[in-house]
C-alpha positions in Angstrom: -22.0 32.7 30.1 -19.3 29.8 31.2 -18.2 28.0 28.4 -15.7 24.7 29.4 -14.3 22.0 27.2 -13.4 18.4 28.3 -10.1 17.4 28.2 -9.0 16.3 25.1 -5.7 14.6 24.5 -3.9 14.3 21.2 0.0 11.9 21.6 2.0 13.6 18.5 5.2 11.6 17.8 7.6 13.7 15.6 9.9 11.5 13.4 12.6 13.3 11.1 12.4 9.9 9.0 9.4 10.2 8.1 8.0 12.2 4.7 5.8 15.1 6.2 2.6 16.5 4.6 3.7 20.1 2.8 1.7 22.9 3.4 -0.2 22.6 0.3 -0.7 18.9 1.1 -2.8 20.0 4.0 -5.6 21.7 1.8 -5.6 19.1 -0.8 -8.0 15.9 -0.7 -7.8 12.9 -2.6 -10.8 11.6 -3.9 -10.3 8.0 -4.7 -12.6 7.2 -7.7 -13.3 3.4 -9.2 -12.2 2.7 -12.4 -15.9 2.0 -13.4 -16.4 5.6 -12.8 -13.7 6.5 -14.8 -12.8 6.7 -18.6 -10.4 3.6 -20.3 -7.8 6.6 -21.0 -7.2 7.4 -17.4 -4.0 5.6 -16.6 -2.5 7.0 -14.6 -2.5 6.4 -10.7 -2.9 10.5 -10.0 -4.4 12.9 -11.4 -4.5 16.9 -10.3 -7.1 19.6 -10.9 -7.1 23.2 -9.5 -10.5 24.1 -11.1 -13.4 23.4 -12.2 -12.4 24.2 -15.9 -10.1 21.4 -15.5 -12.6 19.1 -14.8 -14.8 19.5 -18.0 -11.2 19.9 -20.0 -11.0 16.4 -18.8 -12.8 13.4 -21.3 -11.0 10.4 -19.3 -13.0 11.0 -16.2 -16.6 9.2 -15.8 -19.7 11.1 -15.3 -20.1 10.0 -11.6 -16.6 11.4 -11.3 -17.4 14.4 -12.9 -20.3 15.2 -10.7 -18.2 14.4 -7.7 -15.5 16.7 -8.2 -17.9 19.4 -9.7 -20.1 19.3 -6.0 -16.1 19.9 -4.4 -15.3 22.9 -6.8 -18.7 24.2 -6.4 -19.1 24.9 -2.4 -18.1 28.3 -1.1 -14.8 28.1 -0.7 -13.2 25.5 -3.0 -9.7 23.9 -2.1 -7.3 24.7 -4.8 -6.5 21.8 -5.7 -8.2 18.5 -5.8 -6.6 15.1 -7.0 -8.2 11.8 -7.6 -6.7 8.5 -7.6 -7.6 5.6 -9.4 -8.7 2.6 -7.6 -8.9 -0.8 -9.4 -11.9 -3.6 -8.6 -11.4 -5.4 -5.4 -9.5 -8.8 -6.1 -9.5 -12.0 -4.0 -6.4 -13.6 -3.1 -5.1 -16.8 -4.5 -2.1 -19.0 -3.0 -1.3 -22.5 -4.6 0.3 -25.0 -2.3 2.0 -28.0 -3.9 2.6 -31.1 -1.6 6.1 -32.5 -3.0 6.0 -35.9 -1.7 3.9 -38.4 -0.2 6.4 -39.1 2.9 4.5 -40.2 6.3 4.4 -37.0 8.6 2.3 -34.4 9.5 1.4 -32.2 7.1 0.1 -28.3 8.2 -1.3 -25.8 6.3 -1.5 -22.3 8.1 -3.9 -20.0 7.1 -4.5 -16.5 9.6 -2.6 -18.7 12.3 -4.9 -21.5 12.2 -3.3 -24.7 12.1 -5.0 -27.6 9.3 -3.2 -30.7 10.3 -2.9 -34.1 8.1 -1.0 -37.1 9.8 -0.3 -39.3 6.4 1.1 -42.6 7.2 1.2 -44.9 3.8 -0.9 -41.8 1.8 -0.6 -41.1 -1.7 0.5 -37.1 -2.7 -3.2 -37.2 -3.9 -4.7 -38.4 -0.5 -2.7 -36.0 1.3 -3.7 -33.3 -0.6 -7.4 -34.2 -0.7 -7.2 -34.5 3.3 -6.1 -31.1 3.4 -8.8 -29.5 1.5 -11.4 -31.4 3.7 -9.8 -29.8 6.8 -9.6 -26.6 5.1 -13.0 -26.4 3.6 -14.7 -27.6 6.9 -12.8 -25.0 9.2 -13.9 -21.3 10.1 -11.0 -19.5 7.6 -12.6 -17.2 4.7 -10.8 -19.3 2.8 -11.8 -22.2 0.1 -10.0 -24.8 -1.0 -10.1 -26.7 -4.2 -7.7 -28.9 -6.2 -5.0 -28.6 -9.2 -3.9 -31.2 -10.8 -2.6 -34.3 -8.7 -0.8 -32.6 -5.9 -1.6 -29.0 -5.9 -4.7 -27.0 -3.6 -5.6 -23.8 -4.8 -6.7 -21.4 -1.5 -8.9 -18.6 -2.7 -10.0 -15.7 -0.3 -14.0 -15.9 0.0 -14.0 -12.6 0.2 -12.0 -10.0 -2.3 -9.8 -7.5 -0.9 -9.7 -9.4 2.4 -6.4 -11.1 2.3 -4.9 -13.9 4.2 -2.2 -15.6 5.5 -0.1 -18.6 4.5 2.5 -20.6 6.1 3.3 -24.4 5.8 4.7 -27.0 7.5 5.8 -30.5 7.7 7.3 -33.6 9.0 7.0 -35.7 6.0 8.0 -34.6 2.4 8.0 -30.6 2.0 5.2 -28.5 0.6 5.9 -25.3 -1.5 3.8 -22.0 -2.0 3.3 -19.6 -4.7 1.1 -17.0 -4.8 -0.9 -16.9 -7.4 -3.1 -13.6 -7.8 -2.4 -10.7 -5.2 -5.5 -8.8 -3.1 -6.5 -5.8 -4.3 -8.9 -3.7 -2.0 -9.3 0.3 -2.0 -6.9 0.3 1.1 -4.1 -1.9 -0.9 -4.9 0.7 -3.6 -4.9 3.9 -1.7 -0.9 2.4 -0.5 -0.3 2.4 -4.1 -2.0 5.9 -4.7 0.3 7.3 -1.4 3.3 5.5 -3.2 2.5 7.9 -6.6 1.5 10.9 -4.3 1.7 11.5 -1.0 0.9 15.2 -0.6 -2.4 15.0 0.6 -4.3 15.0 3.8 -8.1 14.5 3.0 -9.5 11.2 1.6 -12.7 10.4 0.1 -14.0 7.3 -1.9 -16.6 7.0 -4.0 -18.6 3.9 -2.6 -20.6 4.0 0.3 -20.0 0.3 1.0 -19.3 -1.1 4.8 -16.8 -2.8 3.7 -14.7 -0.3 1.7 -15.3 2.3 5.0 -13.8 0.1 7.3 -10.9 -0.6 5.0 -10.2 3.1 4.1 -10.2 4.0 7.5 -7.3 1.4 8.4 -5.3 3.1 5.8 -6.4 6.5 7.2 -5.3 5.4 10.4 -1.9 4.1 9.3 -0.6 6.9 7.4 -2.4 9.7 9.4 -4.8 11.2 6.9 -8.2 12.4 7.3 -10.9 10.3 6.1 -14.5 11.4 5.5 -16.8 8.3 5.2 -20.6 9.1 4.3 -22.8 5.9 4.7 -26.9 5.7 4.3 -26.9 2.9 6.0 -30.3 2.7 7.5 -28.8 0.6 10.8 -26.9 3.7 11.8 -30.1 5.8 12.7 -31.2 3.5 15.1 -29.7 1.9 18.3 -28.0 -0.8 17.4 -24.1 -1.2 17.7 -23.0 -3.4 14.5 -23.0 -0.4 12.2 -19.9 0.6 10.6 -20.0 4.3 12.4 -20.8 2.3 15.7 -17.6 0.3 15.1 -15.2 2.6 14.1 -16.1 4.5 17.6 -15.6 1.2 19.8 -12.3 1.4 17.7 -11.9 5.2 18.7 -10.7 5.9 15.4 -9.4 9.8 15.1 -8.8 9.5 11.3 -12.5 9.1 10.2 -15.2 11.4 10.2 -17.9 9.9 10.1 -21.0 11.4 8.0 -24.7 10.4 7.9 -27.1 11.4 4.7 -30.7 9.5 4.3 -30.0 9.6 0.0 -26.2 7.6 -0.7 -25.9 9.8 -4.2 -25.7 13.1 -2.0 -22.2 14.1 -1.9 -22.1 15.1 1.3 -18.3 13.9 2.3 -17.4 15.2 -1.2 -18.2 18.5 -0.6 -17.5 18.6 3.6 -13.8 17.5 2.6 -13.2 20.4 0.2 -14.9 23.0 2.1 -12.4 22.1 5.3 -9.5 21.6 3.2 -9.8 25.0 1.3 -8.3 26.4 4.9 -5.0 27.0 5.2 -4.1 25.4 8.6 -0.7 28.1 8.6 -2.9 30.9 8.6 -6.6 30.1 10.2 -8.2 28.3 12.5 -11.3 26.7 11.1 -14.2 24.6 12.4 -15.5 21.3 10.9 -19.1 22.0 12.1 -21.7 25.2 11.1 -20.2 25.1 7.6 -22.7 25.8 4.7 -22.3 23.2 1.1 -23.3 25.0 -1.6 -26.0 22.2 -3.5 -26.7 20.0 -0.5 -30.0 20.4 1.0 -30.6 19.2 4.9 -31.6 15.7 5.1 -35.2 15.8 5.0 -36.0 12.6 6.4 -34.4 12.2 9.9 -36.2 11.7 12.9 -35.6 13.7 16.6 -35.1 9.6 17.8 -32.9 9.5 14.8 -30.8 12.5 15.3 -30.5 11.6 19.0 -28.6 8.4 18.0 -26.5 10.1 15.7 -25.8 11.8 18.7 -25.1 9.1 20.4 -22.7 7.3 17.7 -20.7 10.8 17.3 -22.0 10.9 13.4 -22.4 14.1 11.6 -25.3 15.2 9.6 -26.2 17.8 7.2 -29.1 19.6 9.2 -30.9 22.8 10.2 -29.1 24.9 12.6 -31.0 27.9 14.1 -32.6 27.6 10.6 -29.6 27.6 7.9 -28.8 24.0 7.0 -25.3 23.6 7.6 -22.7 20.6 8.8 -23.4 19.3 12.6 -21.6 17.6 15.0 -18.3 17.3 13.4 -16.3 15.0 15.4 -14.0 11.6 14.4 -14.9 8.3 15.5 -12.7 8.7 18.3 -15.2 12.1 20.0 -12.5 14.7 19.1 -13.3 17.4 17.1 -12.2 16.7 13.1 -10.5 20.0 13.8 -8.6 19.2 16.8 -7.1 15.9 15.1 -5.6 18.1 12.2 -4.7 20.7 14.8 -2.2 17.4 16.0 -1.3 16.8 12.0 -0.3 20.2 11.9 1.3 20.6 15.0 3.5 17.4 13.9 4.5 18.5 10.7 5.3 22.0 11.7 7.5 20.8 14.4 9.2 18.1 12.3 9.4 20.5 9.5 11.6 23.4 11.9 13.5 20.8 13.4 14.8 19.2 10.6 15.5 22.8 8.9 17.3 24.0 12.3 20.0 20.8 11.4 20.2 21.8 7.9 20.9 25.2 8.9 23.7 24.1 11.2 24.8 21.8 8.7 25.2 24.6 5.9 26.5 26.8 8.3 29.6 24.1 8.9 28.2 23.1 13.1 25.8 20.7 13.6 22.8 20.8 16.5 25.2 19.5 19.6 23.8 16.1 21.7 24.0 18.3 25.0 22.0 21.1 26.9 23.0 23.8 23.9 21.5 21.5 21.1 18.8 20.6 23.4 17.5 24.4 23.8 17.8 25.0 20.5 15.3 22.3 19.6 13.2 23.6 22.1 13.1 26.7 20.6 12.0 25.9 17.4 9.3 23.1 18.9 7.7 26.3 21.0 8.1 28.5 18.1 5.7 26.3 16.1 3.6 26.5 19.2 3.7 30.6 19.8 2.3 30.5 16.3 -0.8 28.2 16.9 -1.6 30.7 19.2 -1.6 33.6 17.1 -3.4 31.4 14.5 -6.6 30.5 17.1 -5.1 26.7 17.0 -4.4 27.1 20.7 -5.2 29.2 23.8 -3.1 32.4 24.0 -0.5 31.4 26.8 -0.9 28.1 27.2 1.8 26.5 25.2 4.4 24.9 26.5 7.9 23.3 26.1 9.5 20.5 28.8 12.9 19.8 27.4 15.1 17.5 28.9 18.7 18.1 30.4 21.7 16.0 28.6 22.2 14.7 32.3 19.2 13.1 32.4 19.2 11.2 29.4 18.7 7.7 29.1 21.7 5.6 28.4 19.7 3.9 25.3 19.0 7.3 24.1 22.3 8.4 24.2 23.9 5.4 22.1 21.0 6.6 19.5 20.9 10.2 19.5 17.5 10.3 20.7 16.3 13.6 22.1 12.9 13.5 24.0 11.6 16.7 24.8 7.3 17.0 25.8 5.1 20.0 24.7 1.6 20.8 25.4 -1.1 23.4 24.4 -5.0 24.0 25.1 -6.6 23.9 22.2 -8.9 26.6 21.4 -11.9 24.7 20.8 -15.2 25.9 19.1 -18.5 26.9 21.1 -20.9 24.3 20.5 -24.1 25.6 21.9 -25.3 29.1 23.4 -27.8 30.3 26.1 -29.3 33.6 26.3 -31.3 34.9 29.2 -32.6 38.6 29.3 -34.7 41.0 30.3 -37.2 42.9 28.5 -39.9 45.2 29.8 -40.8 48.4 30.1 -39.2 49.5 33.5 -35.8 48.0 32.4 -32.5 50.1 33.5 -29.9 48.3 33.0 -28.7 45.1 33.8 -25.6 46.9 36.0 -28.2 49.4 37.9 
């Protein structure tokens, strides 16, 4: 049997600046939890559990919050630690604009780069103001307009959690802003979450709401964490192409993986983010797919047309697989393997990890790593260290990892003024066998399939 894998690249930029993910962080997901499913007492922005015990110890978190981290704790092999984060209800932006004077001019309001022009000539403050929310009101923003007072327009987002932008001009008399209420949306609140915490890699929310998916998975993409999005959305088992899943894959996203279940109160990403996590990325090299959840049953309801558009969408689903229901198709929106992306993760923290330990070993040793061919090899070494060890791991092929280094000759004159060293690397990863054919013979003259 010939087994081949399509090519599948993964661009790693390593950046000592940047806060990597610890080696604990990589096991650890963060399940984001509304503060309707949780207690009044929980007030704090993070909270950690490492078992289930600590879960029932715990009277501040809601019954739906409960159950949720219970279905995590309870597959096979549990992550060691779980932490949720509290998210607060969505919010809709508010901006006041106050027209100062009633000076003839043009008077702009800008609101997501659209321009909302009043030419006032002889207008009162009142008139100008009122011609502004007409404008406003009649264009294509998500934004209404309404008035304060004599001379002020209050701009509310139509939508919460889906914030816009403000900017004002004029030629007459000046207009001023203030905003007056912030947007809040579970991506403004996982940034405050990731500002309390940061060391964690999986995410999952507790709503199964378009909306919230499409906004988790910017932040997912932004900070480079894994997100697991479940939707029942019926749309997604047929053809059509305005699903979330659908859209997320015309956006090849690599930081969602996306999961199907017929029945929204399954907890399906709950417990396919805990059972991943609870690998240690340092030490194995585990699939995404054929993994059993302890309490989830295959989804009874889905259709061979239906599963062949999952298919088609790249959308996992909790199925029957040579008769054990297991996790199927485990791929981000982007057609890589969930594996293969936090393969890259790992790969990028490991490397920015030895690097920035080589210069703290030259720096405690009274050197420092040189800007010329002697530094240069010695970051190579440690970037092709952290590769040598994905191989013995499984992460990559044995032999085919390589280092490409550059010569202090050869560096750019840009670079040089900086400090930059660019150096490439490159590995196969190891993949995962998807599928398998068997073809034999049995009968009663058989002798051996080398005779």
């Amino acid at each position: 049997m010939t087994v081949s894998q399509d090519p599948q690249i993964f661009d790693i930029q390593i950046d000592l600046g940047v806060a990597g993910i610890t080696r604990q962080g990589f096991g650890v997901p963060m399940l984001v939890a509304s503060v309707a499913n949780l207690e009044a007492g929980f007030t704090e922005r993070v909270r950690s559990y490492a078992t289930a015990a600590d879960v029932a110890a715990d009277a501040d978190l809601g019954a739906l919050t409960t159950a949720r981290l219970n279905a995590m704790f309870g597959v096979d092999r549990a992550p060691n630690l779980i932490k949720v984060g509290r998210r607060e209800a969505d919010v809709a932006q508010v901006d006041t604009v106050t027209v100062t004077g009633d000076a003839d001019g043009d008077y702009t309001i800008s609101i997501n780069a659209v321009d909302f022009a009043h030419t006032a000539s002889g207008s009162t403050v009142t008139a100008i103001r009122d011609a502004l929310i007409v404008l406003i009101n009649a264009g294509g923003e998500p934004v209404t307009a309404a008035p304060v007072s004599t001379d002020q327009i209050s701009l509310t987002a139509d939508v919460a959690g889906t914030a816009f932008a403000l900017a004002l001009a004029s030629t007459g008399s000046a207009m001023t802003s203030v905003a007056t209420t912030a947007s809040v949306s579970v991506d403004s609140e996982l940034d405050a979450i990731l500002a309390a915490d940061s060391d964690f890699f999986h995410v999952v929310i507790d709503t199964r709401v378009a909306l919230d998916i499409t906004r988790t998975a910017s932040f997912a993409t932004t900070n480079k964490r894994m997100f697991w999005a479940q939707s029942a959305d019926a749309d997604i088992v047929t053809s059509v192409t305005t699903d979330v899943f659908s859209v997320l894959k015309s956006q090849a996203n690599r930081w969602v993986t996306p999961l199907y279940y017929s029945d929204a109160a399954a907890y399906y990403d709950a417990r396919a983010a805990a059972y991943f996590a609870a690998s240690n990325f340092d030490t194995e090299a585990p699939t995404a797919s054929q993994n059993v959840l302890a309490g989830l049953a295959a989804d009874p309801s889905l259709t061979s047309t239906q599963l062949a558009n999952l298919v088609a969408k790249g959308v996992a689903r909790y199925i029957p697989f040579k008769g054990v229901a297991c996790t199927s198709n485990t791929l981000t929106s982007a057609g890589f393997d969930t594996e293969l992306v936090v393969t890259g993760a790992w790969t990028d923290a490991r490397m920015t990890e030895a690097i920035a330990s080589l210069m703290i070993r030259s720096a405690s040793a009274g050197s420092r790593v040189r800007f010329g061919d002697l530094g240069f090899r010695r970051i190579d070494g440690e970037a092709d260290g952290v590769l040598k060890q994905g191989e013995r791991i499984g992460h990559f092929n044995p032999g085919t990892t390589e280092v490409v280094g550059t010569d202090r000759a050869n560096v750019a004159a840009a670079d040089v003024t900086t400090g930059t060293y660019r150096f490439a690397f490159g590995g196969q990863y190891s993949g995962r066998v998807k599928e398998f054919v068997i073809r034999g013979i049995i009968n009663a003259s058989f002798a051996g399939l080398s005779a």
